[in-house]
ROLO-903416 format. One record per residue (C-alpha): chain; residue number from 1; x, y, z. Coordinates in Angstrom, 2 decimals. Layout:
ATOM  chain  resi        X        Y        Z
ATOM      A   NUM        X        Y        Z
...
END
This chain:
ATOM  chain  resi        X        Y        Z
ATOM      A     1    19.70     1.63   -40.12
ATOM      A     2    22.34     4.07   -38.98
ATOM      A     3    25.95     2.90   -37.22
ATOM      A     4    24.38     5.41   -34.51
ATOM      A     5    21.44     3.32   -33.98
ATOM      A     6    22.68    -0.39   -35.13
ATOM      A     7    25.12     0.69   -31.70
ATOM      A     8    22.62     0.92   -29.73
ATOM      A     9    20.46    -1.67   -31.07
ATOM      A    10    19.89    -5.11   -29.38
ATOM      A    11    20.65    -5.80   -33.35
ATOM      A    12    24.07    -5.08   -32.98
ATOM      A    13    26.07    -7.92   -34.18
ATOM      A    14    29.10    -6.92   -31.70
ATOM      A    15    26.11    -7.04   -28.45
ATOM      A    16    24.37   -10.41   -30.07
ATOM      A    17    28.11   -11.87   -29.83
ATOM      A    18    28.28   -10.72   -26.28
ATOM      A    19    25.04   -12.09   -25.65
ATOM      A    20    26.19   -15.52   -26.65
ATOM      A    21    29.04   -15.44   -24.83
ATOM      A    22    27.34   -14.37   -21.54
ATOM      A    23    25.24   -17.55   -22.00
ATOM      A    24    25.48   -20.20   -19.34
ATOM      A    25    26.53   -23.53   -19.86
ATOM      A    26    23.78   -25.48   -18.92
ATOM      A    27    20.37   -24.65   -17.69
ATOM      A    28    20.00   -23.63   -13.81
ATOM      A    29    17.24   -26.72   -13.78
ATOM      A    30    18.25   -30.32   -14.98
ATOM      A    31    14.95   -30.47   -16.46
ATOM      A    32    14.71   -28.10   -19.41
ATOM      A    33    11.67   -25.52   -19.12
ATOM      A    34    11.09   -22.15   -20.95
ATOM      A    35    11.71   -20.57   -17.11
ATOM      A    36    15.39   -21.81   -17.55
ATOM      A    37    17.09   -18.03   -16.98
ATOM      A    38    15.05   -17.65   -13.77
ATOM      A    39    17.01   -18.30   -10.50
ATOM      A    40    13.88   -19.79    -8.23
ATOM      A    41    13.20   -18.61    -4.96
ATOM      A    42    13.15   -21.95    -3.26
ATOM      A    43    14.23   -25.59    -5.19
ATOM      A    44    12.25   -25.20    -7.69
ATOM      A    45    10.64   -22.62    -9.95
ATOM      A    46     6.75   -22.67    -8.83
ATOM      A    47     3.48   -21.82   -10.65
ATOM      A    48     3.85   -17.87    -9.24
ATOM      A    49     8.06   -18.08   -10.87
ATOM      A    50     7.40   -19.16   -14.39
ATOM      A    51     4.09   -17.24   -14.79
ATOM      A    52     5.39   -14.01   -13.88
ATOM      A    53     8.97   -14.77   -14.31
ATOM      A    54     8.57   -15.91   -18.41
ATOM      A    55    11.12   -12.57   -19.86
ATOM      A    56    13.34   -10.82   -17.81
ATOM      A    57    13.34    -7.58   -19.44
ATOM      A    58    16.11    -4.90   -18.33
ATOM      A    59    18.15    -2.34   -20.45
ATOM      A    60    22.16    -2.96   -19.65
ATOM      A    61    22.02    -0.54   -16.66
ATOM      A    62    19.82    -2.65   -14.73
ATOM      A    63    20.58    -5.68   -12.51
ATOM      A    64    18.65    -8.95   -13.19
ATOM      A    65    17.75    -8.90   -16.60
ATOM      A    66    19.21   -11.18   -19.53
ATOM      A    67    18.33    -8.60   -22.49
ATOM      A    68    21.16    -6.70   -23.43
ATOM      A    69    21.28    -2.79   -25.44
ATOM      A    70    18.59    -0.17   -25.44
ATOM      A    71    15.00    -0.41   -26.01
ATOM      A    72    12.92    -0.35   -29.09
ATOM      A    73    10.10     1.68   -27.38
ATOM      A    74    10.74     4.64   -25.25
ATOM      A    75     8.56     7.39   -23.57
ATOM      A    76     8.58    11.07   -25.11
ATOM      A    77    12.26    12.33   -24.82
ATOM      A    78    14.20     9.55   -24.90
ATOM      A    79    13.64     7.59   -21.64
ATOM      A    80    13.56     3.70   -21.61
ATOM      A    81    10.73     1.70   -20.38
ATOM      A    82    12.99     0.76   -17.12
ATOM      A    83    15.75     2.91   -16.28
ATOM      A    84    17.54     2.79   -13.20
ATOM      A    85    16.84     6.57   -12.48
ATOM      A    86    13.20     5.58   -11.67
ATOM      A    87    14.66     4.97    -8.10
ATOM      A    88    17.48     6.03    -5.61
ATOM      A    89    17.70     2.49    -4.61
ATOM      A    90    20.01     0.00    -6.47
ATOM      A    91    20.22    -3.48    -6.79
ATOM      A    92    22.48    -6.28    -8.88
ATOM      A    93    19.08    -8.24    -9.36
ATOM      A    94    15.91    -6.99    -9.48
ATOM      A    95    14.49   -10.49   -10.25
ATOM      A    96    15.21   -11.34    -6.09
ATOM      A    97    12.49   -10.32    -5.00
ATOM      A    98     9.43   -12.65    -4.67
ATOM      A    99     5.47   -11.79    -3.15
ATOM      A   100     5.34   -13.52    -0.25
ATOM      A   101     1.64   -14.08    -1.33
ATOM      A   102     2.95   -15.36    -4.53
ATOM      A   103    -0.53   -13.83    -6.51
ATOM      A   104    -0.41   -13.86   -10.03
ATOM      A   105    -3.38   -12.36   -12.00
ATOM      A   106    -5.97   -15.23   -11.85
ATOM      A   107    -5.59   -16.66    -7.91
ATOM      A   108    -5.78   -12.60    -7.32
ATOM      A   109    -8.93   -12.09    -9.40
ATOM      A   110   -10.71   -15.24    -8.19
ATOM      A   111    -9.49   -14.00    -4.54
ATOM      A   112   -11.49   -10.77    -5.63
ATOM      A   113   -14.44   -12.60    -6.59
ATOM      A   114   -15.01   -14.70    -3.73
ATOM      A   115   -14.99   -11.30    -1.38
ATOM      A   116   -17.84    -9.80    -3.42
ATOM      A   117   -19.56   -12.86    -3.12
ATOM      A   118   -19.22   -12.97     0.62
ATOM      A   119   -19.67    -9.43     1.27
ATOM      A   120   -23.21    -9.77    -0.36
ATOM      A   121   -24.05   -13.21     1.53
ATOM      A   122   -23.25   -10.57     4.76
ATOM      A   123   -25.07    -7.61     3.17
ATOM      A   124   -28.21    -9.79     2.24
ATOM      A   125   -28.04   -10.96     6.24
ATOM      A   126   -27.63    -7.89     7.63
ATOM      A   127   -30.43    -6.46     6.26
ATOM      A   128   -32.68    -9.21     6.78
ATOM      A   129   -31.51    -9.13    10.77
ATOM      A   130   -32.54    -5.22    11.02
ATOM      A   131   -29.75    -4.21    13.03
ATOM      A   132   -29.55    -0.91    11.13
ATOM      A   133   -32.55    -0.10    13.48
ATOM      A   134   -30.36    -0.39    16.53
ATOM      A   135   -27.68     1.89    15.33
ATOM      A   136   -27.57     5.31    17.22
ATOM      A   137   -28.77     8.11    14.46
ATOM      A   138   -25.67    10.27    15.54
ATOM      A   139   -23.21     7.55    14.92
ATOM      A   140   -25.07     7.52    11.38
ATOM      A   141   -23.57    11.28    10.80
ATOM      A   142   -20.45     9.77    11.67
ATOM      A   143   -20.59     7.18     9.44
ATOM      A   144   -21.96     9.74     6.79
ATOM      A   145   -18.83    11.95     6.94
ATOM      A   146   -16.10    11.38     8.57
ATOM      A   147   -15.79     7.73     7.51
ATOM      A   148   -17.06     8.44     4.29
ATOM      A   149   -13.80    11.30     4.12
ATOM      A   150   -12.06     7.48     4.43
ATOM      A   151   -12.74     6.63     0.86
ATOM      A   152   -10.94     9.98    -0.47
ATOM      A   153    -7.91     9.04     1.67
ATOM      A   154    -8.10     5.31     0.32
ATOM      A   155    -8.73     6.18    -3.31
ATOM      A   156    -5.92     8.66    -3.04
ATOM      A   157    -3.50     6.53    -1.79
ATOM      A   158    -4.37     3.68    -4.83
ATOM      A   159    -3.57     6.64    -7.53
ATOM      A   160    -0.36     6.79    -5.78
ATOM      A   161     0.86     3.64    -6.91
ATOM      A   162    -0.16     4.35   -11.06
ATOM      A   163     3.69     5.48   -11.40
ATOM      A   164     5.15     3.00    -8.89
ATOM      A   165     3.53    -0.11   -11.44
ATOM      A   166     4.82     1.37   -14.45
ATOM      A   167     8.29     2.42   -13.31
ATOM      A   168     9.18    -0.98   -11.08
ATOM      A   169    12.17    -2.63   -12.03
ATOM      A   170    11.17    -6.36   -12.33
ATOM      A   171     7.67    -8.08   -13.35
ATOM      A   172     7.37    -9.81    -9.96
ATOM      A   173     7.52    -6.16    -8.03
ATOM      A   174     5.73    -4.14   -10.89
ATOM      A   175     2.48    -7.33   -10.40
ATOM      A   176     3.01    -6.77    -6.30
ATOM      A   177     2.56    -2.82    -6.28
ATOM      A   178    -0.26    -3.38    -9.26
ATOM      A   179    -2.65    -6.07    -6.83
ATOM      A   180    -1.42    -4.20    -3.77
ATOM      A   181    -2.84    -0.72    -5.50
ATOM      A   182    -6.02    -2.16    -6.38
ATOM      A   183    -6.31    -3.28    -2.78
ATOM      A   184    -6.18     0.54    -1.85
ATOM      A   185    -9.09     1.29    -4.71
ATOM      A   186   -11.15    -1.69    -3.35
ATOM      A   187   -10.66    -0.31     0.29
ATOM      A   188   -12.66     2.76    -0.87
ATOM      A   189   -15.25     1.24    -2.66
ATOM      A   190   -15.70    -1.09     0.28
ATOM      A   191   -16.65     1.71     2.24
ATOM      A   192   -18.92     3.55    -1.00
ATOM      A   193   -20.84    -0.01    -0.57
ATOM      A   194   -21.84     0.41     2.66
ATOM      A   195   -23.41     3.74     1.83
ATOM      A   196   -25.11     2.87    -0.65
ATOM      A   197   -26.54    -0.45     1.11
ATOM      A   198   -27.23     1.98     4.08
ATOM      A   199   -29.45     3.72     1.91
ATOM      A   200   -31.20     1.04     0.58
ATOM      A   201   -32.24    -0.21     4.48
ATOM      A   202   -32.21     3.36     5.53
ATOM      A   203   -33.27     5.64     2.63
ATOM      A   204   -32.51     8.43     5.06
ATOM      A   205   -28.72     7.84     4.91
ATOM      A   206   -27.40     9.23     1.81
ATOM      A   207   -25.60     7.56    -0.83
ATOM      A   208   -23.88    10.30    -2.33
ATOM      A   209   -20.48    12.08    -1.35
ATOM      A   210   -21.32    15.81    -0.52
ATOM      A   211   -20.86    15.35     2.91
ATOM      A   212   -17.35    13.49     3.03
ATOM      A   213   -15.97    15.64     0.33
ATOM      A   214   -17.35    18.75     2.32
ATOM      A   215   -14.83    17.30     5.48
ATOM      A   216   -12.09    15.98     3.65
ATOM      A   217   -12.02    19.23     1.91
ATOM      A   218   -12.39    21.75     4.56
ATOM      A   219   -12.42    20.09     8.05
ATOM      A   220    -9.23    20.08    10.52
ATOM      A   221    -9.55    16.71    11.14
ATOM      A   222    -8.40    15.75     7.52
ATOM      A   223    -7.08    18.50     6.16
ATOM      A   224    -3.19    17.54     7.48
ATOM      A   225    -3.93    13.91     5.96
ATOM      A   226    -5.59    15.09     2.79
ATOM      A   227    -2.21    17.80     2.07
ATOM      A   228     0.02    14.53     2.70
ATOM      A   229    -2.11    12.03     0.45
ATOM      A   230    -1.87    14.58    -2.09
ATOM      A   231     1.85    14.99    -1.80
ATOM      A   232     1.93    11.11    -1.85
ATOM      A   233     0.07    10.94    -5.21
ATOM      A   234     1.45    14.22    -7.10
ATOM      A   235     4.76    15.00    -6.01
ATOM      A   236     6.19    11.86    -5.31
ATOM      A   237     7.80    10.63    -8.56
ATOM      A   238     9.98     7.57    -6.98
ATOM      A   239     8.54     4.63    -7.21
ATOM      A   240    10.40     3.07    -4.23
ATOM      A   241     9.66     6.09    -2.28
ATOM      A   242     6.17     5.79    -3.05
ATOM      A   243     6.06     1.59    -2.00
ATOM      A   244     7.32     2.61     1.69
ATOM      A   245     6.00     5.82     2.53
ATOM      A   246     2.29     4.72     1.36
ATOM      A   247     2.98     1.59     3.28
ATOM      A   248     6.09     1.25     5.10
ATOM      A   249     5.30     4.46     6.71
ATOM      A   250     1.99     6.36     6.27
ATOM      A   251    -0.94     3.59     5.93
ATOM      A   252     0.25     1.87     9.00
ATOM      A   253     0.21     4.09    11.60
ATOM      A   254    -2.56     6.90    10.15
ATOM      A   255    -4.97     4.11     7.93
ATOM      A   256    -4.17     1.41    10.85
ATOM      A   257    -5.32     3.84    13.48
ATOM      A   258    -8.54     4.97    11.40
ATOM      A   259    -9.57     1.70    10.69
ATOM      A   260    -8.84    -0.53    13.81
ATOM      A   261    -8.45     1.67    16.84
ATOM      A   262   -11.52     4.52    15.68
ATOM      A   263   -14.21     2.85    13.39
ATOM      A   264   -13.62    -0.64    14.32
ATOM      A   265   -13.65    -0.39    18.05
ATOM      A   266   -16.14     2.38    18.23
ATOM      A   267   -18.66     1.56    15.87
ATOM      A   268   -20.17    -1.67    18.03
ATOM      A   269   -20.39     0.81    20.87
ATOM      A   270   -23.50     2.75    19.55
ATOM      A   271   -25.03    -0.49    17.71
ATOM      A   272   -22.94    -0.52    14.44
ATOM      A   273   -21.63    -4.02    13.75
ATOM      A   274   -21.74    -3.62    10.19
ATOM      A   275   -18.84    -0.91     9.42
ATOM      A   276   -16.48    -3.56    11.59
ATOM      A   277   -17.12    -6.31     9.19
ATOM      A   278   -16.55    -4.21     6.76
ATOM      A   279   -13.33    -2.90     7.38
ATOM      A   280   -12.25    -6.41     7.89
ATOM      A   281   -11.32    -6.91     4.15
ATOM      A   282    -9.47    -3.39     4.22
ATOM      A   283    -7.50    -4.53     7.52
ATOM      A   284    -6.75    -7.89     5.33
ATOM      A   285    -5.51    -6.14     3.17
ATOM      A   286    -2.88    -4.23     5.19
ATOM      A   287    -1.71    -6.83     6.08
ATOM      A   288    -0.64    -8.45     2.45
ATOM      A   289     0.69    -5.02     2.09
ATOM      A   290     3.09    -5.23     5.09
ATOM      A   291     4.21    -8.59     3.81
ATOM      A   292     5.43    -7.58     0.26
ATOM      A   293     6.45    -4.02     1.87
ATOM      A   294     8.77    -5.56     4.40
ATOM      A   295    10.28    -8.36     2.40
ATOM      A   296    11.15    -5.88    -0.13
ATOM      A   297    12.57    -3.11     1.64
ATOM      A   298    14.27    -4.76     4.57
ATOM      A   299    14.67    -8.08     3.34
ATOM      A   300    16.02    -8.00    -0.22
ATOM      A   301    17.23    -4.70    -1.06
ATOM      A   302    19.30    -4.24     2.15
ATOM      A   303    21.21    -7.59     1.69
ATOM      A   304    22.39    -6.65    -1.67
ATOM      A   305    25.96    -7.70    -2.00
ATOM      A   306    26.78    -4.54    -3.48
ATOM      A   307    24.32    -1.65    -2.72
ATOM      A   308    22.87    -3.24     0.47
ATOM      A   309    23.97    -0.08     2.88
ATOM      A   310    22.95     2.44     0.09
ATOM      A   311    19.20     1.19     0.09
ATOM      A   312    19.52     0.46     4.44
ATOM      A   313    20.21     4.47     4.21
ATOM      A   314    17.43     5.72     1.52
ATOM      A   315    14.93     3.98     3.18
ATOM      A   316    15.69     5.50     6.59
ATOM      A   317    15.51     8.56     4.74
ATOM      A   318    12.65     7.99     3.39
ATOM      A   319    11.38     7.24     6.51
ATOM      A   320    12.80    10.20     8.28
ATOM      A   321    11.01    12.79     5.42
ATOM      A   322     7.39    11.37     5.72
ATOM      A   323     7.49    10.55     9.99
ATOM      A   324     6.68    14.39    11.04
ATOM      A   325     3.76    14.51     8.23
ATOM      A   326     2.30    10.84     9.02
ATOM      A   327     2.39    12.05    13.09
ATOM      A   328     1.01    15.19    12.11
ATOM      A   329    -1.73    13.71    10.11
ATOM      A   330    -2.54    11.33    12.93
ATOM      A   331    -2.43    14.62    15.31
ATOM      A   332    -5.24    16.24    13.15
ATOM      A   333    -7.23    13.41    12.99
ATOM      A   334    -7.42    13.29    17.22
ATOM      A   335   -10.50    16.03    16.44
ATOM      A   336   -12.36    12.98    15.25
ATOM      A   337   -13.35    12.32    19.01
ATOM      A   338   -14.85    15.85    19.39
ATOM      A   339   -17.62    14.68    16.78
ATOM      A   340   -18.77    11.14    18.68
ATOM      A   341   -22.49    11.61    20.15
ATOM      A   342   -21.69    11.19    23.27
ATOM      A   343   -18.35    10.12    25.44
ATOM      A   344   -17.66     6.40    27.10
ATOM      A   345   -15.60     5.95    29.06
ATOM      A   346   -12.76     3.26    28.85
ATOM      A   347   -13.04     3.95    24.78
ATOM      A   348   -12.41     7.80    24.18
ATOM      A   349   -11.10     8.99    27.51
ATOM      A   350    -7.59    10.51    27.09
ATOM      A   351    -6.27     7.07    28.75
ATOM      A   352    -7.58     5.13    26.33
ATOM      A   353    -7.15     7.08    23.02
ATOM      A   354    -3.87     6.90    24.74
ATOM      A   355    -3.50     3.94    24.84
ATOM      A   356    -4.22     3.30    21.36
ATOM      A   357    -2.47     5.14    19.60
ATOM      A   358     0.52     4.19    21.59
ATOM      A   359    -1.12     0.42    20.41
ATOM      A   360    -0.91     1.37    16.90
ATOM      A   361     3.06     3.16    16.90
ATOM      A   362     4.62     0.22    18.42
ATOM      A   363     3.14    -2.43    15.94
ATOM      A   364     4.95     0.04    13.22
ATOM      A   365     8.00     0.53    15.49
ATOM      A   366     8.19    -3.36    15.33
ATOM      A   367     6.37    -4.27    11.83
ATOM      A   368     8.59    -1.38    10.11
ATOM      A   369    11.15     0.71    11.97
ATOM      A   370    13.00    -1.78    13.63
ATOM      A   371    13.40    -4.25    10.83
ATOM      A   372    14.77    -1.10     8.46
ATOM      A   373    17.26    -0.08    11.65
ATOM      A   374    15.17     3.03    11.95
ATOM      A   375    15.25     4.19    15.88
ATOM      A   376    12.46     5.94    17.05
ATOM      A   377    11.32     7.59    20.24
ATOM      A   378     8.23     5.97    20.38
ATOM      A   379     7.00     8.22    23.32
ATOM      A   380     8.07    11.24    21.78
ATOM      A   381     5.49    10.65    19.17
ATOM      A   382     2.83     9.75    21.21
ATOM      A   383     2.90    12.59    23.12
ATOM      A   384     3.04    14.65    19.63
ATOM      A   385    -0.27    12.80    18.80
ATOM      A   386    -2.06    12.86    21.94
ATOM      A   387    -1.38    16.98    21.92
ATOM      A   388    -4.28    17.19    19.18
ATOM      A   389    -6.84    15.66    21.64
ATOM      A   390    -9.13    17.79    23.25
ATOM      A   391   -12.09    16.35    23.76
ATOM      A   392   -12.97    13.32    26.19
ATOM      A   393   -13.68    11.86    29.58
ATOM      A   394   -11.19    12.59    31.40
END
């Protein structure tokens, strides 16, 4: 081995000395256990710590970790497998930062399991209730496309985070962003389910995906969201970034609005019961997602004792680069109430859609702006929204 490389080797006599040195006294826990480099979240290290938490593996650059030199395996030109350059935002320990679910892989997976299970035990009654018979045949087109144009935007949004799980600083955020992606690619085959159960019960409805790619391809009403899932995915290379504009930003006011003020209140009103229940799971999900989101990016990273202000002001600018597209996309997608069969009033009246989206901007103002000291005119975006709707009782 070369002086060159023995230098930069965690091989290095002079960094194993260093090494030893920089070893503490006694064990953070009085009772010895392999976790014992692990600072735990609460008293004690739980079942979520010492799974996730068994190596700590950082290059010298990196806050958190116990290994010290370079890395044995790099990517093609030179780059480590976690470098701080991955990220504008800093920290002195990565290793802070905790899901608030605290899933590891198996709770996750058997989490996973036990949906499918119940999502058939719904299916199975559902189709033996024939409710598909009450459901008005133009709300079925809707269904069709423009919520089937939902599974692009959700299976989008999951290939988003392939660069955010590899690049993550820390095992316990890199295992958040990987079950929190997945949530994203089950949203869309949630919805791909429901087709294809439709057309089992209704051999009429089709199963495949001409008709949503056709819209979220060509059609107004996505093609503002489909540009910005697309900048999300493939030019986006931060995997911080990528964490809170999917879903500090984007998902909750755009997917939010899609899913619980348009499908989800609409659907009962011509006889669909079933897209509601489904869309539960994805609306669960959201939710997990907010957790993690929030206690990562307002409530770790911004009470750094050293780069605390420096990720308070990347995330605002994060926040400020992706606002105009996310309002925009929410603007285009206003056309979506020129396609319903037929007005009602109370529901898609400019009042209401109003009223809605003004619904779904202050549960972000208060889930997301105002814990990252973001201000916001919350009317002034509104009104930007509401300028896309044209169609309604008015």
């Amino acid at each position: 081995m070369s002086n060159m490389a023995s230098k930069h080797s965690v091989f290095d006599p002079e960094s194993i000395k260093r090494v030893q040195e920089a070893l503490p006294d006694k064990p953070f826990e009085r009772q010895p256990t392999m976790n014992y480099f692990l600072e735990p979240e609460g008293k004690r290290l739980n079942e979520y710590e010492q799974l996730i938490g068994y190596t700590m593996q950082a290059g010298d650059q990196l806050g958190g970790g116990i290994e010290a030199g370079d890395f044995q395996q790099k990517h093609p030109g030179g780059r480590g497998a976690y470098v701080a350059e991955s990220t504008e935002l800093r920290s002195t320990d990565w290793w802070k930062f905790r899901d608030p679910n605290k899933n590891w892989f198996f709770p996750y997976v058997k989490a996973k399991s036990e949906e499918g299970r119940h999502t058939d035990r719904h299916l199975t009654a559902y189709s033996a209730s024939g409710d598909i018979r009450g459901v008005n045949p133009e709300w079925l087109n809707i269904v069709d496309g423009l919520y089937g144009g939902m599974i692009f935007m959700e299976y989008g949004l999951f290939n988003s985070h392939s660069s955010a799980t590899k690049d993550s600083l820390s095992d316990f955020i890199k295992m958040w962003i990987a079950e929190t992606s997945f949530d994203k690619n089950d949203a869309a085959q949630i919805i791909q389910t429901q087709r294809v159960f439709t057309n089992k019960i209704l051999p009429s409805f089709p199963a495949d995906l001409d008709t949503p790619k056709d819209l979220w391809m060509n059609d107004p009403v996505y093609v503002k969201i489909r540009e910005t899932v697309q900048e999300l995915w493939q030019g986006t290379f931060d995997w911080g970034e990528i964490v809170w504009s999917v879903h500090g930003v984007f998902d909750p006011i755009v997917g939010q609005f899609m899913r619980r003020e348009f499908f989800s209140r609409l659907a009962p009103l011509y006889g669909d019961t079933l897209t509601p229940w489904m869309l539960s799971q994805s609306l669960d999900y959201a939710q997990s997602a907010k957790k993690g989101t929030v206690k990562l990016m307002t409530e770790v990273l911004p009470v750094d004792p050293v780069y605390g202000e420096h990720n308070a002001a990347v995330v605002n600018a994060w926040t400020e680069k992706w606002l105009p597209d996310t309002i925009a996309s929410l603007k285009g997608f206003m056309a979506a109430y020129e396609m319903l069969p037929y007005q009602i009033e109370g529901f898609t009246d400019k009042v209401s859609v109003e009223k809605s989206v003004r619904l779904v901007i202050n549960d972000w103002e208060t889930d997301f702006a105002k814990p990252s000291g973001f201000s916001v005119d919350v009317d002034a975006l509104v009104l930007e929204v509401m300028s896309g709707y044209k169609q309604g009782v008015q």
